[in-house]
C-alpha positions as CSV (number, residue, x, y, z in Angstrom):
1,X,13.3,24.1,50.7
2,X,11.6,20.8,51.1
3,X,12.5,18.1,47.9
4,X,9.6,16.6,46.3
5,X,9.9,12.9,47.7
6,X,10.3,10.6,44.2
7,X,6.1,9.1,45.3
8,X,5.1,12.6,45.0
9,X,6.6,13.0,41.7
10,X,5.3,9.6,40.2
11,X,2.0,10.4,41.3
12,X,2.1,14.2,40.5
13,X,3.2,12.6,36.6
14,X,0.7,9.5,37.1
15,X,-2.3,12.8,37.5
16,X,-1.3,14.3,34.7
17,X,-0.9,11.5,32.5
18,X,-4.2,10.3,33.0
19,X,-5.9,14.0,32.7
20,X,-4.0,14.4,29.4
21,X,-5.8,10.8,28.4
22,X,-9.1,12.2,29.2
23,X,-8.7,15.5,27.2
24,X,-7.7,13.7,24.7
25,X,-10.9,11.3,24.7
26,X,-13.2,14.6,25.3
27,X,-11.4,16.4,22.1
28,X,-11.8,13.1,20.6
29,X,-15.6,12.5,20.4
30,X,-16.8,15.9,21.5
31,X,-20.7,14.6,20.3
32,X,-20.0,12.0,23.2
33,X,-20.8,12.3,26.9
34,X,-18.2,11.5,29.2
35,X,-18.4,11.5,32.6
36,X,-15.1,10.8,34.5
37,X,-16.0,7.1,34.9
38,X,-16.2,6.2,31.8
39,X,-12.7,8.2,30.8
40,X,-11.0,6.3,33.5
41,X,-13.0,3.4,32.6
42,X,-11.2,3.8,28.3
43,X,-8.2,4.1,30.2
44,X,-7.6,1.5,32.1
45,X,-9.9,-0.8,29.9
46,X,-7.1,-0.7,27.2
47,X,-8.4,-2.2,24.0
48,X,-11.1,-4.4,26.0
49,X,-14.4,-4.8,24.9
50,X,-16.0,-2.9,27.5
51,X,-13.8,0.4,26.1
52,X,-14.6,-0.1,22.9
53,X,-18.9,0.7,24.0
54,X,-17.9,3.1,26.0
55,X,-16.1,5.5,23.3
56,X,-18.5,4.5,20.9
57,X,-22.3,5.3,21.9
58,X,-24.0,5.2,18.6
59,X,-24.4,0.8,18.5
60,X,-27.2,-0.8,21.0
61,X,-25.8,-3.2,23.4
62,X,-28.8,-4.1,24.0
63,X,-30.1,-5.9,20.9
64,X,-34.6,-7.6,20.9
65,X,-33.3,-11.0,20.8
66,X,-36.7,-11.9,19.2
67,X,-37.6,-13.3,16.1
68,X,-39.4,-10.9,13.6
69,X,-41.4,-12.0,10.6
70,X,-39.7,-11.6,6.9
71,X,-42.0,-10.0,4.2
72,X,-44.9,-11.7,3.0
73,X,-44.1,-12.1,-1.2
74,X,-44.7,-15.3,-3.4
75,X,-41.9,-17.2,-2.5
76,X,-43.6,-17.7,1.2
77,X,-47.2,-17.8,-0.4
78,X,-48.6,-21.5,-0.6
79,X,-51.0,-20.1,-3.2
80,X,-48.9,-19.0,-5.3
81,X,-46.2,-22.1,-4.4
82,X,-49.2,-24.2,-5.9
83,X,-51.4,-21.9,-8.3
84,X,-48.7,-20.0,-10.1
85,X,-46.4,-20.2,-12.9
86,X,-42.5,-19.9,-13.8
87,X,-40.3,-19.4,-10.6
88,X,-40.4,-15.7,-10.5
89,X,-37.9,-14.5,-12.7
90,X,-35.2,-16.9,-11.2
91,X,-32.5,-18.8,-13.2
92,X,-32.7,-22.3,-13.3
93,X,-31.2,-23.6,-16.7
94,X,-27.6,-21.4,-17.3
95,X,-25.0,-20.3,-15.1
96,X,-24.7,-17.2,-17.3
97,X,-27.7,-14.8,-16.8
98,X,-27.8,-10.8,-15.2
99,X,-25.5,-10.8,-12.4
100,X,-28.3,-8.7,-9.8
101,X,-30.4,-12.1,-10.4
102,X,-31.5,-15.0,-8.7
103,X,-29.9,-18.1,-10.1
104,X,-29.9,-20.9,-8.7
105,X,-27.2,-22.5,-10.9
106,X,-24.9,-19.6,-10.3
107,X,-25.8,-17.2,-7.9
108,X,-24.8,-13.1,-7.8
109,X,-22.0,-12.4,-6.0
110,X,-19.6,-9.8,-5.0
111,X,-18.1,-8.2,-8.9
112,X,-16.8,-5.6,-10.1
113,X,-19.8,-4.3,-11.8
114,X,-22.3,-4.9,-9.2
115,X,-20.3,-3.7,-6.3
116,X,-21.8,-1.4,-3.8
117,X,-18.6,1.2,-3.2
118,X,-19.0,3.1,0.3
119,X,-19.4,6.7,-0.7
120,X,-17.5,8.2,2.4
121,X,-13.8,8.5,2.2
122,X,-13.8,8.6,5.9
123,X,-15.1,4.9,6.5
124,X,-11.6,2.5,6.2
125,X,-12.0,-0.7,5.5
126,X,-10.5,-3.2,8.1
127,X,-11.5,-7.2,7.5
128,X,-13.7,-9.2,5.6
129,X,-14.7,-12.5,5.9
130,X,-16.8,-14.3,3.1
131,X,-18.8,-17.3,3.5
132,X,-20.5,-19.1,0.4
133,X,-22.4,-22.5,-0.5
134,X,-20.1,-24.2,-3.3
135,X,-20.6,-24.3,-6.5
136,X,-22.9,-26.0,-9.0
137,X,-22.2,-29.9,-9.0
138,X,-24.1,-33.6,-10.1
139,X,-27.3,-34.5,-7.4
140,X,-26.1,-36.4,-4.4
141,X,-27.1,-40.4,-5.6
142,X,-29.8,-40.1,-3.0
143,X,-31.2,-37.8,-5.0
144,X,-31.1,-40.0,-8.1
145,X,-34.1,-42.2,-9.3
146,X,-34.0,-46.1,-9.7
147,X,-33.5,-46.4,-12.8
148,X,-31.8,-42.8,-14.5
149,X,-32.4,-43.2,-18.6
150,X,-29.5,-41.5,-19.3
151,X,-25.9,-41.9,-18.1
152,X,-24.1,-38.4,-16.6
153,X,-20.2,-38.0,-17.4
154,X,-17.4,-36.2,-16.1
155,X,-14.3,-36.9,-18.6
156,X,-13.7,-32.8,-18.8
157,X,-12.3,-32.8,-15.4
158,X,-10.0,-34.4,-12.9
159,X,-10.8,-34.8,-9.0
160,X,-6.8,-35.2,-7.4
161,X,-6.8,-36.5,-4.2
162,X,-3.4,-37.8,-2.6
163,X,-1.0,-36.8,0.7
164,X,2.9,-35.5,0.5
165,X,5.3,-35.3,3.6
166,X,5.3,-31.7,5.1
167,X,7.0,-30.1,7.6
168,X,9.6,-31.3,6.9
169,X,9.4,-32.2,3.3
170,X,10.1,-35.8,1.9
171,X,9.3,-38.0,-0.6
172,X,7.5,-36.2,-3.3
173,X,3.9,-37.3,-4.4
174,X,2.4,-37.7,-8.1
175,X,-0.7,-35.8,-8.6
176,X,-3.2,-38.6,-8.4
177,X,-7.0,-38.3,-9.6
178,X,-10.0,-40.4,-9.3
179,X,-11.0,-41.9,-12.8
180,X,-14.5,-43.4,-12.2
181,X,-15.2,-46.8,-14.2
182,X,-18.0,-50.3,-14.1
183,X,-16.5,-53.4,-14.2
184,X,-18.1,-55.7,-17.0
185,X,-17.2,-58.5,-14.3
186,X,-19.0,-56.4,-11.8
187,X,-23.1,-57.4,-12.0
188,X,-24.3,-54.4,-10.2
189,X,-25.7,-51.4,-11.2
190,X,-24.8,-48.4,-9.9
191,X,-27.8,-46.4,-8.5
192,X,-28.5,-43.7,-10.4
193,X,-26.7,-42.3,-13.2
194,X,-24.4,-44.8,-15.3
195,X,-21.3,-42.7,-16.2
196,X,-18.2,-41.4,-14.9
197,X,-19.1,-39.0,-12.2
198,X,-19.6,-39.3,-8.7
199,X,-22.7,-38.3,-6.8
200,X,-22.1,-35.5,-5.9
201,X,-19.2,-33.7,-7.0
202,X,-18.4,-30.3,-8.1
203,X,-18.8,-30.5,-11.9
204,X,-16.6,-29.1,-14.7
205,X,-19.3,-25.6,-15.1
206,X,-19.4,-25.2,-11.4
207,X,-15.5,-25.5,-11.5
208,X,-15.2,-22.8,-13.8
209,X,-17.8,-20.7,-11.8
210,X,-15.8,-21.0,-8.5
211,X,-12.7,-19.7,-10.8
212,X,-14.6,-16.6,-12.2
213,X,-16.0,-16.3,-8.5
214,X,-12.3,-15.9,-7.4
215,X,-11.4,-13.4,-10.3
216,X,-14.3,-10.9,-9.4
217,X,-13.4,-11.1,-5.6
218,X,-9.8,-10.3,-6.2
219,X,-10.8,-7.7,-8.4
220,X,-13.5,-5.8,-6.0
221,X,-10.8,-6.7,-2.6
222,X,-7.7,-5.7,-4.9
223,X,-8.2,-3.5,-7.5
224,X,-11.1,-1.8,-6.5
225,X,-10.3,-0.7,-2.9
226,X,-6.6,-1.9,-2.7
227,X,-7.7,-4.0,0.5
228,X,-5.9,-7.3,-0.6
229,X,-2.4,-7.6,-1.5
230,X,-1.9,-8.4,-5.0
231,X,0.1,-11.5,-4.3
232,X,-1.2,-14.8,-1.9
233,X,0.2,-14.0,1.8
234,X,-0.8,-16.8,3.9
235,X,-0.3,-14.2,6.6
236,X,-3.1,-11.9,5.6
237,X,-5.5,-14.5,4.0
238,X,-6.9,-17.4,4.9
239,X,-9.4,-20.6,3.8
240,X,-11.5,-22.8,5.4
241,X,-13.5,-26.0,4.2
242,X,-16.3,-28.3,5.6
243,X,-15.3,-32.2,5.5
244,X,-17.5,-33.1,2.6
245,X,-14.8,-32.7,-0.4
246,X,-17.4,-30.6,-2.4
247,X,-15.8,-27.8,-1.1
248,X,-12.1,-28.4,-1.9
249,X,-12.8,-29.0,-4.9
250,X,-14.6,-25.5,-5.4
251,X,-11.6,-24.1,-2.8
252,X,-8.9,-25.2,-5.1
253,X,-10.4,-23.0,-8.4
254,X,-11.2,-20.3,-6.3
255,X,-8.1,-19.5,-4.8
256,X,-6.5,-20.1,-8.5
257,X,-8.8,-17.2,-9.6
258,X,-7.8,-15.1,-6.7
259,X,-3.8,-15.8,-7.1
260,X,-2.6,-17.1,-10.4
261,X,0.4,-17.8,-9.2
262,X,-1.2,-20.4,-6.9
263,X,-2.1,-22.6,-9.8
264,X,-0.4,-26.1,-9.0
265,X,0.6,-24.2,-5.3
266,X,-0.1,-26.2,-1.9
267,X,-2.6,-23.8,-0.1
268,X,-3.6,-24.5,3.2
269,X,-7.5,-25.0,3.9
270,X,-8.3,-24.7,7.9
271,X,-10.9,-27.9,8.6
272,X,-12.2,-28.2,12.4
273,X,-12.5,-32.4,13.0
274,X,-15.7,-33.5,11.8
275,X,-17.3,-34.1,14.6
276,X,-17.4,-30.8,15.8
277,X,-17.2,-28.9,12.4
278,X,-19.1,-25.5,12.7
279,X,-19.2,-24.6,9.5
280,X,-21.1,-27.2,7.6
281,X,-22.4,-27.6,10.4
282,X,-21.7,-30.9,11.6
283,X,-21.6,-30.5,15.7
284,X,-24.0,-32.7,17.1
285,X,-27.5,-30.6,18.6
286,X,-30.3,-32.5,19.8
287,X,-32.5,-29.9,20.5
288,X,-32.0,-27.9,17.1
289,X,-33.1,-31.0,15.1
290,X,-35.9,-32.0,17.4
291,X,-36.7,-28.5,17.1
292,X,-36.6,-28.4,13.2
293,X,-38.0,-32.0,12.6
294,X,-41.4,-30.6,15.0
295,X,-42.3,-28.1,12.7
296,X,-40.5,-28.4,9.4
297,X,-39.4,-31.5,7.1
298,X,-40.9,-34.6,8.2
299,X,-43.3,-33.4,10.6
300,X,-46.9,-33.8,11.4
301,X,-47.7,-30.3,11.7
302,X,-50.7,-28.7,10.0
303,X,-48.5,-26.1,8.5
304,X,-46.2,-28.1,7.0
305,X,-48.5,-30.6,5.6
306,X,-50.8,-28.2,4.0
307,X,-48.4,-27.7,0.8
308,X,-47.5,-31.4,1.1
309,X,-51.4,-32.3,0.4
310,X,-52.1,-29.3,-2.2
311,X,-49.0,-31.6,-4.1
312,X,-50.4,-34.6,-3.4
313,X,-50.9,-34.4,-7.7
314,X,-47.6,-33.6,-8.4
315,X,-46.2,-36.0,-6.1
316,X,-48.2,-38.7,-7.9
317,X,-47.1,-37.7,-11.1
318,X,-43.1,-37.8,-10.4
319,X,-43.5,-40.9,-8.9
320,X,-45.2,-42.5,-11.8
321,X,-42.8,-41.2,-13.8
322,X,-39.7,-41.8,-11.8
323,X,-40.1,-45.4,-9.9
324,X,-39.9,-43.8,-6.6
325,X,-42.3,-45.7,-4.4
326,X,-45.1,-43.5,-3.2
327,X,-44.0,-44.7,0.6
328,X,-40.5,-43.4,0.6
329,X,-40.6,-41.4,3.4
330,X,-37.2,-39.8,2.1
331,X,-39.0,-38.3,-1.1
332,X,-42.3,-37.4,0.5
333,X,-41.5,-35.4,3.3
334,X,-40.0,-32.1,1.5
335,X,-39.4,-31.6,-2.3
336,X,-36.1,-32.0,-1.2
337,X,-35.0,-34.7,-3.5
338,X,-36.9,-34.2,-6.6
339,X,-35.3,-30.3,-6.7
340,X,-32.1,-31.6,-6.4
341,X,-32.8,-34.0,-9.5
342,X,-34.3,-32.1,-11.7
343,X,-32.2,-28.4,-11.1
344,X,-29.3,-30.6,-11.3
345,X,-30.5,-31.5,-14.9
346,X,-31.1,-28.1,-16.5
347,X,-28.0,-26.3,-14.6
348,X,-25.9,-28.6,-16.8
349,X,-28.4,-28.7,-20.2
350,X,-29.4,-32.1,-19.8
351,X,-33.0,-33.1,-20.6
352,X,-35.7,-33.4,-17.8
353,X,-36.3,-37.2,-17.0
354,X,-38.3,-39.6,-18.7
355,X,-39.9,-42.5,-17.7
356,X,-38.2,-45.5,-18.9
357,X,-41.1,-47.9,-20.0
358,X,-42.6,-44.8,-21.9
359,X,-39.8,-42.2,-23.0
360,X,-42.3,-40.2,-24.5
361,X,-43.7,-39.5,-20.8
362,X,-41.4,-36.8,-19.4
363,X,-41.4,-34.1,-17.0
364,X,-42.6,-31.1,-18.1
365,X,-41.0,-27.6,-17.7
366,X,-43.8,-26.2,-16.1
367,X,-43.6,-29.7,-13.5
368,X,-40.2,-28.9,-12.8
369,X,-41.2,-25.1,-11.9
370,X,-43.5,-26.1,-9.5
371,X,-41.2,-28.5,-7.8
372,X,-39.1,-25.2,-7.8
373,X,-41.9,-23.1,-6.2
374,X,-42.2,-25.3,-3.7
375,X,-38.8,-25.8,-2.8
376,X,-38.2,-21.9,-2.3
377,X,-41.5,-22.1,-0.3
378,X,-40.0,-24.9,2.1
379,X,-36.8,-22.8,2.3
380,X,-38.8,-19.7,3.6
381,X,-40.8,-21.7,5.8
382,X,-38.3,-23.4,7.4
383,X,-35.3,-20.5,7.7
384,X,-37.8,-17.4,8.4
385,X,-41.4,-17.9,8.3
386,X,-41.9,-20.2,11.5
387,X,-41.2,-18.3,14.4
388,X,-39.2,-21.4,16.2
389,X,-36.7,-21.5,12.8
390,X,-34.5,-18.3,14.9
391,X,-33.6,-20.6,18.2
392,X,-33.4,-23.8,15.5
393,X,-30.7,-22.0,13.5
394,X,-29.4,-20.3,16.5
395,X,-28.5,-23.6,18.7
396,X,-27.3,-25.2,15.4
397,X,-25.3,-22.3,13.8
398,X,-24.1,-20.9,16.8
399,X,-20.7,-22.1,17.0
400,X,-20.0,-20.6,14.1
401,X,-21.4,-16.8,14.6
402,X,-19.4,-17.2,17.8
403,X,-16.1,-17.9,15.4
404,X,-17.2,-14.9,13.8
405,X,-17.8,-12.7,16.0
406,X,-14.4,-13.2,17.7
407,X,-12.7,-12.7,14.3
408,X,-14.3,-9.0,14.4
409,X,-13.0,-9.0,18.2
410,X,-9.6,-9.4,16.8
411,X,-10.2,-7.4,13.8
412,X,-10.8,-3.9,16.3
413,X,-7.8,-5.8,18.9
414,X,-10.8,-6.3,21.7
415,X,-10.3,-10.2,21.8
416,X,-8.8,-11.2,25.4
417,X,-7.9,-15.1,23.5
418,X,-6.6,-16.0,20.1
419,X,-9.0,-15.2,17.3
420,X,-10.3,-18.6,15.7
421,X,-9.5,-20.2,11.7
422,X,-5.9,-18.2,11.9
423,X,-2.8,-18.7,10.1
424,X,-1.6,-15.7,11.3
425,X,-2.7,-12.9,13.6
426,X,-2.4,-10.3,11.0
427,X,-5.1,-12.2,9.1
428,X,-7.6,-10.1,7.4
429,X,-9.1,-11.6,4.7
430,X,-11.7,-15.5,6.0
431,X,-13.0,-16.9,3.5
432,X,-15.4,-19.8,4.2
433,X,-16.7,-22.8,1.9
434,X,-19.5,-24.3,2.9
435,X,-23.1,-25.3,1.9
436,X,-26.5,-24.8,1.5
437,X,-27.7,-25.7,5.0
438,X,-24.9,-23.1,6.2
439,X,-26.2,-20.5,4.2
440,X,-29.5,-20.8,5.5
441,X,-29.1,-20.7,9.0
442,X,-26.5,-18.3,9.1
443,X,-29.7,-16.2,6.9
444,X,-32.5,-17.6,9.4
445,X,-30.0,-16.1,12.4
446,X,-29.7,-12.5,10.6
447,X,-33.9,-12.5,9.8
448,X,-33.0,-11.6,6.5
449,X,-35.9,-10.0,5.2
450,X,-37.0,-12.3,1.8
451,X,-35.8,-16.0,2.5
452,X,-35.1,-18.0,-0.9
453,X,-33.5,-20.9,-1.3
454,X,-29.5,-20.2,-1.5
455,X,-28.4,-21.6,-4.5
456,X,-25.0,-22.3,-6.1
457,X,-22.8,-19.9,-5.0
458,X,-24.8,-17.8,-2.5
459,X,-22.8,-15.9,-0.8
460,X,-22.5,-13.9,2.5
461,X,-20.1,-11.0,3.1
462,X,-19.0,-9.3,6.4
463,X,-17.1,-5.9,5.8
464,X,-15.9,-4.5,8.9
465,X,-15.2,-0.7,8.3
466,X,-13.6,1.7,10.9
467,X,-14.3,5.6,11.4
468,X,-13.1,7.9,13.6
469,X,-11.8,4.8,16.3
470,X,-15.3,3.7,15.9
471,X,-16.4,0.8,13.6
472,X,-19.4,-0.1,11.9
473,X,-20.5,-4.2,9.9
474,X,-21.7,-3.9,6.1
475,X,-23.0,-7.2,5.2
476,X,-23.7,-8.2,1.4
477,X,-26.2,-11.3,0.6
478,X,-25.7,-11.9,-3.6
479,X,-23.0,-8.8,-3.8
480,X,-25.6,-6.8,-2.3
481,X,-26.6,-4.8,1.1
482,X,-28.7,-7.5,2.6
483,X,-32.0,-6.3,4.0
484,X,-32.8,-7.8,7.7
485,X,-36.3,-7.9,9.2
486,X,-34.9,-7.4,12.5
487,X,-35.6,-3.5,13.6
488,X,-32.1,-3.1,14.7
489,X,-30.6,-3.8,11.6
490,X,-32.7,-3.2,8.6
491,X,-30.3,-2.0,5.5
492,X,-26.9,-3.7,7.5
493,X,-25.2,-0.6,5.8
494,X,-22.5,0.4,8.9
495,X,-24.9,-1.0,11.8
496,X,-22.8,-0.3,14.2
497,X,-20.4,-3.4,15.4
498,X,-21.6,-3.1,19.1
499,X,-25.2,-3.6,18.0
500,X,-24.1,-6.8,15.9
501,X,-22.2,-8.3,19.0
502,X,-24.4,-7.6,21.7
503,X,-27.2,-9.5,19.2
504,X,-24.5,-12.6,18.9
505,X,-23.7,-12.6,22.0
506,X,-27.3,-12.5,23.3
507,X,-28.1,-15.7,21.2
508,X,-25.4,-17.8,21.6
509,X,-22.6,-16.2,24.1
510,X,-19.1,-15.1,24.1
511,X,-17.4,-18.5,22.6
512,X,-20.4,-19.7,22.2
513,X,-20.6,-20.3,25.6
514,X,-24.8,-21.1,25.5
515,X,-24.7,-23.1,22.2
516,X,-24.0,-26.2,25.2
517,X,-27.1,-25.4,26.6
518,X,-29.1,-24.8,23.7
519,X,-28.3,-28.1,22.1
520,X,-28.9,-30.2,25.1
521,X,-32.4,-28.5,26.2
522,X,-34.8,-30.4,25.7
């Protein structure tokens, strides 16, 4: 009797190998189609993106690119940006208020009490990555009039700032702070506010915010669905900043809320160089602030002008009232500046401004309101209502929805390189501080459905959920299933992960591969 030779025995075990792998995949998802191709495809394909779309048919990998118009509401009417009255129900004057409510000194985020819990067991939750605009803080002293008739201080808090020898440890450091004083010696005035603060910086309300905003994440991630550990792992979580200190200073609260037992801990906080920063962002692209600049703030374009002249009384008025020269180009192209100014004020319960030759002339309430309406309306315009703000945001922001979409790649083990922001591979938990211009784009690139302006705190969050080797993206805007204009997405309740990524990649390529070529078009 003839022996076997020991090729026909590796290929004999080699057949039935692979025919056990492909039962296995048919028993698997017996909804799914599978021709033979695609089983051999999942098995040599490993954990590769292209076996991840083949075993999991119910995403679209191909995504409409396109942009698609949000809902028409007050916020994006000039009629009622102009005509109306209050700002809608928002918040302007408390960081306290209902936490399902716009406001702008404190916006909803993810709680306890608000949270949205996933109803089915089977869905497991795998990573989440959070970005949000820091917290509430003084107006950046471009944003400051001339002359300010009443000084702003900042005694109640401490801004440390200082280095120490790592890796390896030396010489220890003393815990230095800035203490902000005038010089009688010194004739010069500052501009703006007299006082002790600087301009910006995170105040001592919005420090305490960015605490209590730590708290109620660690206590929807922890002890609602036992996703975080209940002690710091540097490991499993990590923290990212932009360059402008802003968002150190809300990181450094935060994280203290999260982990008490960080208090007076060094924490890491990832930063990318600043010329190339993606979160802020801070990259250089030509094309996206041509782009922005031809339609938007500062441009000559009938549609943005139009709310510009219907203000052309307002604008008169705060200038009167403020010194601003009527031909600062700064002040007059967006309302911009005078929303900083005045939301600024009544965040922290200071009085609205007064002209100093006649403190009896101040700006009303319902002034300040409509600077408000017409700052939300700008906001709309800019992020969602013009059809060119989609490739705007998308060359400008696309660095960073690149970052993120290889963090979900790593997340389901389909990324072929190292995911991006890491401390560790086992990370599962980004958490992103970053601004209002951030927000926005990264809002503009997801169409969501009712643009506003994202105010202190506004907050994105990407939940990545498995199911049955499948997995599916929940993504919250204000601690809340955000709505999307875009037909593939609607509710982003479990959109299925391969729709999300074929829609990234579509805009902005793997590694953000066309952001190059978007920036330099001309």
């Amino acid at each position: 009797m003839e022996v076997p030779s020991y090729k026909t025995i590796l290929l004999s075990l080699l057949v039935v190998s692979l025919v056990q792998q492909v039962v296995t995949l048919v028993m698997r998802y017996p909804s799914t189609t599978f021709s033979l191709a695609t089983a051999l495809s999942y098995v040599h394909g490993g954990h590769g993106q292209s076996s991840y779309a083949g075993s999991c048919s119910a995403g679209n990998a191909s995504v409409d690119l396109s942009w698609h118009a949000p809902l028409q509401s007050n916020i994006n009417s000039l009629s009622s940006a102009i005509n109306g009255s209050g700002i809608y129900g928002f918040i302007f004057n408390s960081s306290q208020g209902p936490l399902d409510t716009y406001n702008w000194c404190n916006m909803p985020h993810v709680n306890p009490k608000t949270y949205p819990k996933v109803n089915d067991s089977s869905y497991k939750l795998e990573y989440v990555e959070v970005i949000h605009r820091h917290h509430k803080r003084t107006p950046y002293a471009a944003n400051t009039f001339p002359v300010e008739n009443y000084p702003w201080y900042c005694s109640d808090e401490a801004l440390f700032y200082g280095g120490e020898p790592l890796n390896p440890a030396g010489n220890t450091s003393a815990d230095t702070y800035w203490s902000v004083y005038t010089s009688p010696s010194n004739p010069l005035p500052p501009q703006g506010f007299n006082g002790t603060c600087q301009f910006p910086q995170i105040t001592r309300g919005g420090l305490d915010d960015s605490h209590q905003h730590g708290v109620d994440l660690k206590a929807v991630y922890h002890d609602l669905l036992h996703f975080l550990p209940s002690s710091y792992d540097s490991d499993s979580v990590s923290y990212r900043v932009t360059n402008n200190v802003i968002t150190s200073q809300v990181a450094s609260m935060l994280i203290a809320g999260m982990w008490p037992t960080r208090s007076n801990k060094n924490t890491p906080l990832l930063i990318q160089p600043d010329s190339i920063d993606s979160l802020e962002p801070a990259y250089t692209c030509s094309s996206a602030s041509s782009l922005f600049s031809s339609y938007g703030s500062g441009s000559s374009s009938p549609a943005w002008l139009a709310h510009i002249n219907a203000a052309s009384g307002l604008y008169a008025r705060l200038d009167a009232l403020s010194g601003i020269s009527p031909t600062s180009s700064a002040w007059h192209m967006s309302f911009d500046h005078y929303f900083d100014n005045l939301s600024a004020r009544l965040c922290h319960a200071k009085a609205l401004p007064c002209n100093v030759n006649n403190t009896s002339d101040c700006v009303s309430l319902a002034e300040a309101e409509e600077v408000f309406r017409l700052g939300e309306y700008e906001y709309s315009f800019i992020y969602r209502d013009s059809p060119q703000s989609l490739p705007a945001s998308t060359a400008s922001y696309g660095i960073w929805i690149a970052e993120l979409a290889q963090n979900f790649r790593h997340a389901m083990n389909m990324a072929t390189a190292p995911s991006v922001n890491v401390t560790s591979p086992q990370v599962r938990y980004r958490h992103n501080f970053a601004h209002d211009g951030s927000i926005s784009r990264l809002l503009s690139i997801l169409q969501l459905e009712k643009m506003v302006w994202p105010g202190m705190g506004s907050e994105v969050v990407f939940e990545l959920y498995s199911k049955k080797s499948c997995y599916f993206l929940r993504v919250l805007w204000g601690g809340q299933v955000l709505k999307s204009s875009h037909p593939a997405f609607g509710a982003m309740d479990m959109v299925p992960v391969e729709t999300v990524l074929a829609y990234f990649d579509g805009l902005v390529g793997v590694g953000a591969s066309k952001v190059p070529g978007l920036c330099a078009a001309s």
